[in-house]
C-alpha positions as CSV (number, residue, x, y, z in Angstrom):
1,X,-14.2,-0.3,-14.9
2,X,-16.1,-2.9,-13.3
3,X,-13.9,-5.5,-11.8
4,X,-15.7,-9.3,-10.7
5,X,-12.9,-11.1,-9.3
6,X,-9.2,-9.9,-7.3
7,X,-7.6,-11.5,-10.9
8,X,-9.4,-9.1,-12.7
9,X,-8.4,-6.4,-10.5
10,X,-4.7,-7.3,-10.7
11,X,-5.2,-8.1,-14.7
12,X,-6.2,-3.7,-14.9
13,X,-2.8,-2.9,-12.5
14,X,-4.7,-2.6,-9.1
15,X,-2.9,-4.4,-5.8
16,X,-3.9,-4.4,-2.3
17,X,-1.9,-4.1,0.2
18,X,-3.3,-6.0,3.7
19,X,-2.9,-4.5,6.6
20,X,-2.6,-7.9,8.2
21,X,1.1,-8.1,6.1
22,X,2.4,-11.2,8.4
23,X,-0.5,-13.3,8.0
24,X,-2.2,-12.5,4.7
25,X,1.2,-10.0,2.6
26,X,3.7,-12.1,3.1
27,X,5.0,-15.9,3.3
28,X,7.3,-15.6,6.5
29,X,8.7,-18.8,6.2
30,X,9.9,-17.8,2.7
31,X,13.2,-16.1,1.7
32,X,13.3,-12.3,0.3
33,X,13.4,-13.0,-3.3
34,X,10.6,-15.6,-3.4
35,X,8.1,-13.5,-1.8
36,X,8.6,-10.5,-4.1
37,X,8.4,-12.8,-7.0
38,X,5.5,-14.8,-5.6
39,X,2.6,-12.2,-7.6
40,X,4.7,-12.5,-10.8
41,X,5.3,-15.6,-11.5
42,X,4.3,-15.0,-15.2
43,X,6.2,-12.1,-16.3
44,X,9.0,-14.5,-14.2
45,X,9.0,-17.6,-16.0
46,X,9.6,-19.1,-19.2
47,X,7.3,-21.9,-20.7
48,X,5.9,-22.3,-17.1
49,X,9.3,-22.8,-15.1
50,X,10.6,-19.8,-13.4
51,X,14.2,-18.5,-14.7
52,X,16.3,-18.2,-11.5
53,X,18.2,-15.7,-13.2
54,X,15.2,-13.3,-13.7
55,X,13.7,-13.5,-10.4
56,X,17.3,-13.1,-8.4
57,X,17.3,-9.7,-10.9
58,X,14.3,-8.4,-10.0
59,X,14.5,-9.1,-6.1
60,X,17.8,-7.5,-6.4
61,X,16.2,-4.5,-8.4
62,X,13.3,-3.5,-5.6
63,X,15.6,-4.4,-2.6
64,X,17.9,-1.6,-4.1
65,X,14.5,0.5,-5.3
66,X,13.1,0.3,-1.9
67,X,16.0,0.1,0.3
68,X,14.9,-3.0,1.9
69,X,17.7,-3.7,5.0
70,X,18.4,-7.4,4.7
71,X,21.7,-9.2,5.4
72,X,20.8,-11.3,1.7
73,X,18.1,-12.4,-0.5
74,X,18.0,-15.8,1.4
75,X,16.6,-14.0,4.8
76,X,13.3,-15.6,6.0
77,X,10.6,-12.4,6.1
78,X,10.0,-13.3,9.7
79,X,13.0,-12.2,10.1
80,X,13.0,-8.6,9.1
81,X,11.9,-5.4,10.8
82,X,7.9,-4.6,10.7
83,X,8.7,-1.6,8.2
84,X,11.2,-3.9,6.2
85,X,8.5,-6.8,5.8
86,X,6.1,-3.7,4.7
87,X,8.5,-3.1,1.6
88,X,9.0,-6.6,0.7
89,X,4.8,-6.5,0.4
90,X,4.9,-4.0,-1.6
91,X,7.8,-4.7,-3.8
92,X,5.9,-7.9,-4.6
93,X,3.0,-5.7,-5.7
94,X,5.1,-3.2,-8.1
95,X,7.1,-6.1,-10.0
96,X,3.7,-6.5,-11.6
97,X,3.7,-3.0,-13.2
98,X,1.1,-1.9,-10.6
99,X,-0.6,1.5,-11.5
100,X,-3.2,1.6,-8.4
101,X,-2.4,0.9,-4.9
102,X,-4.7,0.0,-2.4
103,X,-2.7,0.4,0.8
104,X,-5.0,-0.7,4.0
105,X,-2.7,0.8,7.5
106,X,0.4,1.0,5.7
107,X,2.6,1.5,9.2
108,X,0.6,-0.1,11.7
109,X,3.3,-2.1,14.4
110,X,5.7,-0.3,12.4
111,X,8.5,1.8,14.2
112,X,9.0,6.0,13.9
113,X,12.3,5.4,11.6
114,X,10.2,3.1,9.7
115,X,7.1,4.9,9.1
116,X,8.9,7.8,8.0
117,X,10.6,5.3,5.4
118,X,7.4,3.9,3.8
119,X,5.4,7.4,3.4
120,X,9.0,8.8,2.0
121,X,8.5,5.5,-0.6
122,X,4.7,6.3,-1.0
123,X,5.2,10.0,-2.1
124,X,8.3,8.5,-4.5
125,X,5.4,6.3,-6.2
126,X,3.2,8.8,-6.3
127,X,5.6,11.2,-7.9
128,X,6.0,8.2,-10.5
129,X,2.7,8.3,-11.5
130,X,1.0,5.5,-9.0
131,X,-2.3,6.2,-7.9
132,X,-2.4,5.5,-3.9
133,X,-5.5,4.8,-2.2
134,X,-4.5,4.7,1.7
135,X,-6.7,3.4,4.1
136,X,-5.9,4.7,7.4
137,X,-7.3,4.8,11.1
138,X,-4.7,7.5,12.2
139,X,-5.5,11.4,11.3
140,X,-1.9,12.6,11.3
141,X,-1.3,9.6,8.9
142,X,-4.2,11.1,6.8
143,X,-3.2,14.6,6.9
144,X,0.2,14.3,6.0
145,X,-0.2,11.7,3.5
146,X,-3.4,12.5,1.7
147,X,-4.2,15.1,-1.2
148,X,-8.0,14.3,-0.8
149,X,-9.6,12.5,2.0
150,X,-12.9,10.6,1.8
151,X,-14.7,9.9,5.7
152,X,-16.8,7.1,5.7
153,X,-19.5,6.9,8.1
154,X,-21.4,3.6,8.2
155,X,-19.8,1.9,5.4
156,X,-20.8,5.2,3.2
157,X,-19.3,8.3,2.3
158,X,-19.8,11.1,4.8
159,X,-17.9,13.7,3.3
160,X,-14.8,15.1,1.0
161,X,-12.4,17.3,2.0
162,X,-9.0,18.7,0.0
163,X,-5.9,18.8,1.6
164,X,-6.3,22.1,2.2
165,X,-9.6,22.2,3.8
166,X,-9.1,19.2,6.3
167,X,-8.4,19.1,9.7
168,X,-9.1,16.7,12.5
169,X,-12.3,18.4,13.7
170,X,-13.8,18.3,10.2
171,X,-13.0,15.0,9.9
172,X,-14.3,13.2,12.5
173,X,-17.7,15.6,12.2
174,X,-17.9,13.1,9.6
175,X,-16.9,10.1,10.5
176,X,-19.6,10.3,13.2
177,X,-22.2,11.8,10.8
178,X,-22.4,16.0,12.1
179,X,-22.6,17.9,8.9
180,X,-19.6,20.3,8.9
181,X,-21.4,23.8,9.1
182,X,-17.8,25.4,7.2
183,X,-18.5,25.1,3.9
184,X,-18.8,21.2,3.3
185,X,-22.3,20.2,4.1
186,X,-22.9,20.4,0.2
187,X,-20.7,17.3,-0.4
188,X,-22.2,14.9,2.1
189,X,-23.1,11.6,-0.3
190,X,-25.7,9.5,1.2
């Protein structure tokens, strides 16, 4: 797939989530519903004028989906907890029938409770057949979350390592360019 533009990319299923999610996921001075309809406002509207009664449905759908804590659909995102906001991003993302996400430090300034929240939603839309690519500076984060870990090492890849055969040490042997000497020299790339 070659993709030339973010339209196209979103056009083949494939959303990004920000890690920046207050200044470049979400619109904080908007209300619940209207972010998570904000990426769909085609499959939303009819003749080019959205129908209020299919966006309320499907905010009301994903804050139920995703267990998004919210006193209404009229709450201001600013408003809402770091790990709520993170659900709201990414409930914007799956209205659009999303098959690949692209999820750049999914929990950071995001509390215990609700970190544990967001990788429990991440395995559900795994389960469901979403293909997750998480970009992560933490290593527990990577180990429990991951079924394949790439390390990057000067904007290349440095090496691969299955679930199974990753550990911290491995890891950042490659993120700082060693060659692992256990079995994984072979599938250093560049």
């Amino acid at each position: 797939l070659k993709i030339r533009s973010p339209k196209e990319a979103i056009s083949h299923g494939i959303a990004y989530l920000t890690e920046d999610r207050k200044e470049k996921g979400l619109a904080l001075t908007m209300n619940i519903e209207e972010n998570i309809s904000m990426a769909s406002h085609h499959e939303l509207s009819r003749h080019g004028i959205m129908d209020d009664k299919k966006v309320r449905g499907n905010a009301e759908a994903f804050v139920e989906k995703l267990n998004i804590k919210t006193p209404g659909l009229w709450q201001k995102a600013q408003f809402l907890s770091g790990g709520n906001q993170q659900k709201v991003v990414l409930a914007k993302w799956l209205c659009r029938n999303t098959k690949v996400l692209i999820i750049d430090e999914p929990t950071r300034g995001i509390d215990v409770g609700g970190k544990y929240e967001i990788y429990k939603l991440m395995n559900q839309l795994s389960e469901e057949g979403i293909g997750i690519i998480l970009i992560s500076s933490e290593l527990p984060e990577i180990l429990g979350m991951s079924d394949r870990i790439l390390v990057f090492n000067n904007g290349r890849i440095a090496g691969e390592l299955s679930k199974d055969e990753a550990d911290q040490v491995r890891i950042l042997k490659f993120a700082v360019g060693l060659k692992d000497h256990e079995g994984q020299g072979e599938k250093i790339h560049g």
